[in-house]
N, C-alpha and C positions, 0 to 999 in steps of 0.2 A: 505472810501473804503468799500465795498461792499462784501456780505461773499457768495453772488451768483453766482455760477457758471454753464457752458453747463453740460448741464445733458449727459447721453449716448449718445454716437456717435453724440453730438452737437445739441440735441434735447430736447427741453424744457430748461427751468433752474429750478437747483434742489439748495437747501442751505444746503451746508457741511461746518462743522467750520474743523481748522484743529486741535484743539483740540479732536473735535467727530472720525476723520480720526486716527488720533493717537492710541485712545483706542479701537476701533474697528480692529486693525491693532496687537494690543497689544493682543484681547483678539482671534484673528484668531491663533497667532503663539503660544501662550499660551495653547490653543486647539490641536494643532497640534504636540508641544513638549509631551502634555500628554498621546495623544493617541499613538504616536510614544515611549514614555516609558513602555505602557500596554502592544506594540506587542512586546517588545524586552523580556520583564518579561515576557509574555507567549511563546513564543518563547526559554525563559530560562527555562522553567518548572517552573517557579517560582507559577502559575497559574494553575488552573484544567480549563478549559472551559468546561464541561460538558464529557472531554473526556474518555474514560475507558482506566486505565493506568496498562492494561494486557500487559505488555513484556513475550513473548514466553521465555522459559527456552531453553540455550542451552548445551547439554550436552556435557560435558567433559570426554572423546573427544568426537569430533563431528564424527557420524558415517564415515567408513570407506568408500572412494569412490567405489560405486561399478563395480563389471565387468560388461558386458555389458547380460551376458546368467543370470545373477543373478538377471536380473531386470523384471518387469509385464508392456510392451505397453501397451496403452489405447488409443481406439481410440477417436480423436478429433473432427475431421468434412474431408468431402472428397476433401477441395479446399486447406490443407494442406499438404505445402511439406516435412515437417519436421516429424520424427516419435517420440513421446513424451513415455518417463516410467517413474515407479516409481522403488524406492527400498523397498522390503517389508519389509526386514530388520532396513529398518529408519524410521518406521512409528508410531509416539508416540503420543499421547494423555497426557499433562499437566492437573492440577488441574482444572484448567480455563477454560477445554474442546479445548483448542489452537490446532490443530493438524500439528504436524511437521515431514515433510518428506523430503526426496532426490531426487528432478526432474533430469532427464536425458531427453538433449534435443537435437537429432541426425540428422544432415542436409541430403539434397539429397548425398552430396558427404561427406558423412562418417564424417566429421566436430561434435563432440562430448563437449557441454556444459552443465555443470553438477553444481547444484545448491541446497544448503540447505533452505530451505523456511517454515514459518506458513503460516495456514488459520484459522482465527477467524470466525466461523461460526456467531454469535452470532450480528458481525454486516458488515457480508460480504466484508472480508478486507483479504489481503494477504499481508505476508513481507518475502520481502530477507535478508535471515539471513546468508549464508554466501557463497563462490562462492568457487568451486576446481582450484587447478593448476596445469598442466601438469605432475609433479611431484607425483599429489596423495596427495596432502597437503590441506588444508581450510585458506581462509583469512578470515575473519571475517567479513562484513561489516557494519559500524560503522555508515554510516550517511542512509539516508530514514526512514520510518518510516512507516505504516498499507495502506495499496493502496486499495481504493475500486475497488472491481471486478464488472463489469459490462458487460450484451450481448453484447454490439456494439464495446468492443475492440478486435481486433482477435490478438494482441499480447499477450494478459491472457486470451485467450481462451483455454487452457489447466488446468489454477488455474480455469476456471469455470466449465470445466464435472468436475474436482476432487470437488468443488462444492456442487457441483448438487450432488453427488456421495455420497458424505461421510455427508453432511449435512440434517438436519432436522429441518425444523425450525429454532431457532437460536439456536441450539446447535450439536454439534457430535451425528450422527447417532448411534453410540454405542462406549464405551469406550473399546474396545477391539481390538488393529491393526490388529489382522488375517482379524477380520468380515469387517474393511471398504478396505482392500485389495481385501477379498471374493467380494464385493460389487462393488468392480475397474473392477474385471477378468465378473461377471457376468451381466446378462441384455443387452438390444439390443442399438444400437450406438444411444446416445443422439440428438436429432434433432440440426442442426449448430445455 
């Protein structure tokens, strides 16, 4: 008997024992268990990949939702239907330089979603950090994790003037909430 066999799609003969089959087979899924145990250990935090493991502080309590006369518009771009604010009131700067504020995000028909969030200037990343409920109360949210902010999405196109706005390089424009507020209210509308 013969250890010859059709090679690919019946083309040529190629010689595989089934012994070499075996271990070649052994040493794919052997490969495959491993790496499928690195993603789940980095996936567990078990692992740093290079990543910077700044968590935004979030204070207790989380500021208070605000009214709606208590907050600063910002303009976005003019093919937006939605009118975006800040609370200047919740605009904090961590050790980190992390800066965390209260988005208010108000549809054409009066429709009001209001959202606690960081922006890590440092590697141009935003995270939702906790979301209001009708109520006037914060849930928390517990899973996602640092989103890079990018021009070509126009769904975080208001985490990018805030941005553009409050960043310098990779760090906060200045450690002082008034001045990156001053810095929201002043200056001519950011190009879309």
């Amino acid at each position: 008997m013969s250890n010859r066999v059709a090679g690919p799609r019946g083309r040529g003969w190629t010689s595989v024992r089934p012994a070499a089959r075996r271990r070649r087979a052994l040493a794919y899924a052997l490969a495959l268990a491993l790496l499928s145990a690195g993603a789940a250990a980095g996936a567990a935090g078990l692992f740093d990949f290079g990543q910077q493991n700044q968590e935004p502080v979030i204070p207790d309590p989380i500021p208070k939702v605000p009214d709606p006369p208590d907050t600063q518009e910002f303009y976005v771009t003019k093919l937006a239907t939605n009118r975006f604010a800040i609370d200047p009131a919740s605009v904090a700067i961590d050790a980190e330089r992390v800066i965390r504020f209260t988005l208010l995000v108000t549809s054409s028909s009066e429709v009001r979603n209001v959202s606690y969030e960081a922006i890590r200037c440092s590697t141009g990343e935003h995270r939702l950090l906790a979301l209001a409920r009708a109520d006037g109360s914060w849930v928390q949210v517990k899973t996602g994790g640092w989103r890079k902010i990018t021009n070509d999405d126009s769904v975080n196109r208001p985490r990018l003037v805030l941005m553009w706005r409050w960043c310098e390089g990779d760090a906060a424009a200045s450690l002082k909430p008034t001045e990156l507020v001053r810095r929201l209210k002043d200056g001519n509308p950011l190009a879309p």
